[in-house]
C-alpha positions in Angstrom: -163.8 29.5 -137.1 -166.8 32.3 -137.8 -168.0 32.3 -134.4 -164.0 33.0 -133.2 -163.3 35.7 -135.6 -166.4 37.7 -134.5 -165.7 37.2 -130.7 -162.2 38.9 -131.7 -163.3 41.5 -133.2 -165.9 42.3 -130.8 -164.2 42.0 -127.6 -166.8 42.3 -124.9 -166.0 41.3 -121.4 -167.9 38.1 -121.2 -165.7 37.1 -125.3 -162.7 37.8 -123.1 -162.7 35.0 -121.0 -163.5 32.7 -124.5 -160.5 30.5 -126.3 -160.4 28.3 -129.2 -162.2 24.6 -129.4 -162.1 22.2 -131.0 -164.9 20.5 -130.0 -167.3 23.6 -130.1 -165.5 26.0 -131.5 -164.9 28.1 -128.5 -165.1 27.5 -124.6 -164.2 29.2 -120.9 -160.7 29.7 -120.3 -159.6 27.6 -117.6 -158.6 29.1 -114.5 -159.5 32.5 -115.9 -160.3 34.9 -113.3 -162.3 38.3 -114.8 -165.1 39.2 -111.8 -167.7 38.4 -111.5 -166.5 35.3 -114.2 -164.1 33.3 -112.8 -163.6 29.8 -114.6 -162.2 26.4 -112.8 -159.8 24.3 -114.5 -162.1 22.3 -116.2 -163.3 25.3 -118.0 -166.5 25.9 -116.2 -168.0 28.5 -114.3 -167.5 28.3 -110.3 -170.2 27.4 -108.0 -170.1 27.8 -104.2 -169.0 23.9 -103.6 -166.5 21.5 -105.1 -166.8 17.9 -104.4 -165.0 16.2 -106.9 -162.3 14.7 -104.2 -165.6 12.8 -102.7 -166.5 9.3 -104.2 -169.2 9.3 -107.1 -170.8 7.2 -104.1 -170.9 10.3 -102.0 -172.0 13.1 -104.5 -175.2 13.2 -106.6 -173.6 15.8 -109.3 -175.8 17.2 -111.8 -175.0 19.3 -115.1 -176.2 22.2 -116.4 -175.9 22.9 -120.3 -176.7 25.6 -121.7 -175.9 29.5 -123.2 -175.8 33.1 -121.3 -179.1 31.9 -119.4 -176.6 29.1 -117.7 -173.8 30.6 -117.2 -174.9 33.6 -115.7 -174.0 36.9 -118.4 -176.1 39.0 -116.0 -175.5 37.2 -112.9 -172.4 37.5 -110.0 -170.2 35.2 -108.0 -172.0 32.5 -106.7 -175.6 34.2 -108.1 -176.3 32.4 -111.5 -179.0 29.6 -111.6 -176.6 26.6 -111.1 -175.1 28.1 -107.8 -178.0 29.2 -106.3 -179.7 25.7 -107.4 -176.6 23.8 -105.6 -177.2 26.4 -102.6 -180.5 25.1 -102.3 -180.2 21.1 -103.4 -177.7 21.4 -99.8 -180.5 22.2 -97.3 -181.3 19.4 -94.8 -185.1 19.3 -97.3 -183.3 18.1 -100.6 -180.7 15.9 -98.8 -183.0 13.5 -97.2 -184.4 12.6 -100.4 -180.9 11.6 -102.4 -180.2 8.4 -102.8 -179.0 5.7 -100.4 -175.8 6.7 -99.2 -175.1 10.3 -101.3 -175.4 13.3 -99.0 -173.9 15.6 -101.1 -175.0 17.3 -104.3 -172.8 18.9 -107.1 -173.8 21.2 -109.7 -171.6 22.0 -112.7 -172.2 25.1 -114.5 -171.7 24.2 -118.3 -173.2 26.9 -119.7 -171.4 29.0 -122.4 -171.9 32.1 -123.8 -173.4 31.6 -127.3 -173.8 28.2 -127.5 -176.3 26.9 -129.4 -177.5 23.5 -129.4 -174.8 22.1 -131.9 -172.3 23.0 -129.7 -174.3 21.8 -126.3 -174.3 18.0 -128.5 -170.3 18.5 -129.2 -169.9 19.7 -125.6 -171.6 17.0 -123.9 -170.0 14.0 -126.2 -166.9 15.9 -125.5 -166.5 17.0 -121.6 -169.8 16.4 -119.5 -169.5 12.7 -119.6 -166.5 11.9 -118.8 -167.5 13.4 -115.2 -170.3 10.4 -115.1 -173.3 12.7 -113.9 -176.1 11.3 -112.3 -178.5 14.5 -114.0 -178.1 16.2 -117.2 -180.5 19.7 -117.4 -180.6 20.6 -120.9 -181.5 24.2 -121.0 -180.3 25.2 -125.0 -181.7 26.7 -127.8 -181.6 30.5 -127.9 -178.6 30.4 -130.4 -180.5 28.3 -132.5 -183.1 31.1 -133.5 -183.3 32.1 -137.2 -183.0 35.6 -136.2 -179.5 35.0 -134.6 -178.2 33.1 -137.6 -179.2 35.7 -139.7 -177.5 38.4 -137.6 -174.2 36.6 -137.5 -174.3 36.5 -141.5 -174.9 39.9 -141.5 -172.1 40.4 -139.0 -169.7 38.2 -141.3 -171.0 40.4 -144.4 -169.7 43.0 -141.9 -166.3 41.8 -141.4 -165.5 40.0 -144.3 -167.0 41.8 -147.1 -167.0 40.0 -150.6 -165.2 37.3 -149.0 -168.6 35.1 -148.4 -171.2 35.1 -151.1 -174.2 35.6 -149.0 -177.3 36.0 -150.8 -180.9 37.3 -149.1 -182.6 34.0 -150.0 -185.1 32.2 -148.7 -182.7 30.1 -146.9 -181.6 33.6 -145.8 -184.6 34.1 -144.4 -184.2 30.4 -143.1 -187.3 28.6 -143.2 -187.9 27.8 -139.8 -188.7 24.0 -140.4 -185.1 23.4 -141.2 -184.2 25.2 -137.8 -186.9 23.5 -136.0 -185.3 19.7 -137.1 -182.0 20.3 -136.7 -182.8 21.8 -132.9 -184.7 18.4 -132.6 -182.2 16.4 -134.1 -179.8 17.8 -131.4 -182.0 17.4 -128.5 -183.0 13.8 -129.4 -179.3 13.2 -129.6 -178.6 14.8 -126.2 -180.9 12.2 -124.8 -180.4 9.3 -125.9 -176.4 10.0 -124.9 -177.5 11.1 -121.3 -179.9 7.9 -121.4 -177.3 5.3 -122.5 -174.7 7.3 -120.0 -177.3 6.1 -117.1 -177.9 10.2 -116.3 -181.7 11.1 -116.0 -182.3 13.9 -118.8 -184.2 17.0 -118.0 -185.8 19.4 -120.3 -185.6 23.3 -119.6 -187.1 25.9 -121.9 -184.2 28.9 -121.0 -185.8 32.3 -119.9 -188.0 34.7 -122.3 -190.2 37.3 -121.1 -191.1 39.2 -124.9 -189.9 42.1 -126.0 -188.2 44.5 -123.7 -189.1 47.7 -124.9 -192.8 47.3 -124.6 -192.5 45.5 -121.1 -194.2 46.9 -118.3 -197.0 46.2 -115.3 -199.7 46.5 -117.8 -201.5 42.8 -118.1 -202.6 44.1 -122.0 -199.3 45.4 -122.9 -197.5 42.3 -121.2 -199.8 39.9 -123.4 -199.1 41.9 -126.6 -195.4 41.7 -125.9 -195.4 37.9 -126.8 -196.9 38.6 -130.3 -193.0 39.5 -131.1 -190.3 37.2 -133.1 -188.8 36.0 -130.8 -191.6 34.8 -129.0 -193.0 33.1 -131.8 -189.6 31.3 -132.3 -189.2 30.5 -128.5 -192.8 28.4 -128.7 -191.6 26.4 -131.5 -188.4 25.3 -129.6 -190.1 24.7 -126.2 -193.3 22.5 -128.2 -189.9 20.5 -129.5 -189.0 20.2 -125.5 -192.4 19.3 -124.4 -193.1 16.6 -127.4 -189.4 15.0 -126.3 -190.5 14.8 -122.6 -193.6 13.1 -123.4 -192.1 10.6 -126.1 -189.1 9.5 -123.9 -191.1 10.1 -120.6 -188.7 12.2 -119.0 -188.8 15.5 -117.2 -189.6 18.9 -118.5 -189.4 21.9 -115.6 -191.3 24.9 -116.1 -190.1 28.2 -114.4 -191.6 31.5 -114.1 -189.6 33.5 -116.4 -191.0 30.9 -119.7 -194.0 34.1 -120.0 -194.4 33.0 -124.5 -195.9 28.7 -122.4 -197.1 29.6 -119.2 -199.8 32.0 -117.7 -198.9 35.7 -117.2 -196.7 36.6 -114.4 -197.1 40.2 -112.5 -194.0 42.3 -111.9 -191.8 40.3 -114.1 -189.4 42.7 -115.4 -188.0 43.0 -111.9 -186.6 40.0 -112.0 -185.2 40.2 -115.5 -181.6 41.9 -116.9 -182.7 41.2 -120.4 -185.4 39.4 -122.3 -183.8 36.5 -121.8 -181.2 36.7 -119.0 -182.6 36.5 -115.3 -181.3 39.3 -112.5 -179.9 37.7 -109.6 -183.0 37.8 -107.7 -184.7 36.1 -111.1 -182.2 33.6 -110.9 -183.0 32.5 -107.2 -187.0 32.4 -107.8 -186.1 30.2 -111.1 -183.7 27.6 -109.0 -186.1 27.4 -106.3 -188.7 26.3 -108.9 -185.9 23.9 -110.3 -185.4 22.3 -106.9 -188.3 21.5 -106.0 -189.3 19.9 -109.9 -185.5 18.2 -108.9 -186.6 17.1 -105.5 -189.5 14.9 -107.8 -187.3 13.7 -109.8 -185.0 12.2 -107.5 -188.0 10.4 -105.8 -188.5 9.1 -109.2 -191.4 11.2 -110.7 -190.8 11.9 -114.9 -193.9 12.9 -116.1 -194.2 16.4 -117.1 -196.9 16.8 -115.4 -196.7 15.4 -112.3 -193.0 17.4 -111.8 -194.5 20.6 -112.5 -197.9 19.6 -110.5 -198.2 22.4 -107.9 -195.4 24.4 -109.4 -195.4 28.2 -109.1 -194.7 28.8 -112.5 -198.2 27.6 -113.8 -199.8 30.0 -110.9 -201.8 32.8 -113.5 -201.2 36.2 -112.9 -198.7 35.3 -109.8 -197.2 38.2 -108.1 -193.3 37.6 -108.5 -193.0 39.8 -105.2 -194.9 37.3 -103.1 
C-alpha cells in the first residue's frame, strides 16, 4: 500500500504505466501503450516476437525477473536486455543447439520497476509459472539495498508526517545482516520453485558500475569509484548469488557492466544511462554475453565456471569499444 501511495504522488512516466497488485503490490498495466513502454496483456513488457500460439513443444521460452535493469527504464522499443537477448537466441548459432524438436525461443520480459526481491518471489509463485518456462533468469536485488529502504521511510516521513512512528534506530540504519538473509531467503525460494517447476534457474548480478559522479576513463578514479555504498552493498548480494550457484550447482552469468566482481572495464560509462541501468548499446554487449553463457546452458553446462569460461566480462581492463 506504501509503495502505491508514493508512486501516486510521484508520478514519473515509467509510475504511469503501474496499477495496483495484489500479489506484489503493484505491476504493468496491461495493454498500456506510453512509448517507448508499451505492455502486452499479460502485463509485461513487449519483445520483438510472440510465440505463445506455438506448442510448448515448439518454443524454448525463457523468463526474465527482475527491476528497472530488466525491464528496460533507460532502454527503447525492442532495445532492453530481454529483446535484444531473444534477437540474438534467433540466429541460425543459438537455434541449432535447442533441444530436440524446439526451433523457436521466447523471452518474456518480467521485469518491473522497483521490484525488489520480495516481490520477484510473489511475482514468480503468482504469474511466471503458470506460463511453464523452460529458463528462469533471476536478475533482482537492487531494491533490496538498505539504502533504498531507508529512502522510502524517509519518503513516507515525507508524505505522511506523524502518521508513522519512525524512529532513526539501528534498525533504521538496518543492519545489513538482516537485509543480507531475507535477500537469501528469497533467492533460495526462487529456486527451489523454478527447480521443482522443471525450469533451469540462472543467477544474474543486475548492472553497477560505482558511483556516477566520480566516473570517468581514469583506471584510479574508476577503481576508487567502487569504495562507495552502493558498491559495498552490491558485493554482499552478488557473494549471496555466487554461494547459491555453487550450493545448488546451477548457473551464475557474469556481464560486463558487474565493475564492484569482475576486473576493470575501459570506457564503461558509454555504455551506461545510470549506475545501474544499461544504454541501449550497454544493453546489447550485456545480452550478447548472456547468450552465449545461455548457449552453455542449453548444452547442459551449470557450473559457474565453466559458463562464464572464456567470457568477455572476466577480460581485465577490456576495451568496451572493441
Amino acid at each position: 500500500i506504501i509503495d502505491e501511495q508514493i508512486f501516486e504522488l510521484m508520478g514519473s512516466s515509467k509510475e504511469n504505466i503501474l496499477r495496483s497488485s495484489r500479489c506484489c503490490g503493484f505491476e504493468p498495466i496491461p495493454n498500456k501503450v506510453q512509448p517507448p513502454f508499451i505492455i502486452d496483456d499479460r502485463g509485461f513488457r513487449v519483445t520483438p516476437f510472440d510465440h505463445r500460439k506455438k506448442t510448448n513443444n515448439e518454443v524454448y521460452k525463457i523468463v526474465m525477473i527482475g527491476d528497472s535493469g530488466i525491464f528496460g527504464d533507460s532502454n527503447g522499443i525492442f532495445l532492453d536486455i530481454p529483446s535484444y537477448l531473444e534477437f540474438l537466441l534467433h540466429l541460425p548459432k543459438f537455434q541449432s543447439k535447442l533441444p530436440k524438436g524446439m526451433k523457436l525461443v521466447d523471452v518474456i520480459n518480467a521485469g518491473v520497476h522497483g521490484y525488489s526481491s520480495d516481490q520477484s518471489l510473489s511475482q514468480l509463485k503468482s504469474k511466471i509459472l503458470k506460463m511453464n518456462p523452460n529458463m528462469i533468469i533471476i536478475s533482482v536485488g537492487k531494491n533490496d539495498r538498505p539504502i533504498i529502504n531507508n529512502f522510502f521511510k524517509i519518503i513516507i516521513k515525507k508524505i505522511f508526517g506523524g502518521k508513522f512512528n519512525i524512529k532513526n534506530t539501528k534498525t533504521e540504519i538496518e543492519p545489513s545482516v538482516v537485509v543480507y538473509n531475507k535477500y537469501e531467503k528469497n533467492i533460495r525460494a526462487m529456486i527451489d520453485i523454478s527447480i521443482e517447476a522443471g525450469a533451469v534457474p540462472v543467477l544474474v548480478p543486475w548492472s553497477h558500475v560505482g558511483s556516477k559522479k566520480r566516473r570517468s576513463n581514469s583506471t584510479q578514479e574508476q577503481t576508487e569509484s567502487y569504495s562507495d555504498t552502493l558498491a559495498i552493498n552490491y558485493k554482499g548480494f552478488a557473494n549471496i548469488l555466487e554461494k547459491m550457484s555453487r550450493e545448488y550447482n546451477i548457473p551464475f552469468i557474469y556481464t560486463p557492466f558487474q565493475l564492484p566482481i569482475i576486473p576493470l572495464k575501459i570506457h564503461f560509462n558509454e555504455f551506461m544511462s545510470s549506475v545501474s541501468h544499461v544504454n541501449n548499446y550497454g544493453s546489447k554487449i550485456a545480452s550478447y554475453i548472456l547468450a552465449n553463457g545461455i548457449l552453455k546452458i542449453i548444452n547442459g553446462i551449470k557450473s559457474l565456471d565453466r559458463v562464464n569460461k572464456g567470457s568477455y566480462a572476466l577480460i581485465p581492463n577490456l576495451d568496451l569499444f572493441d
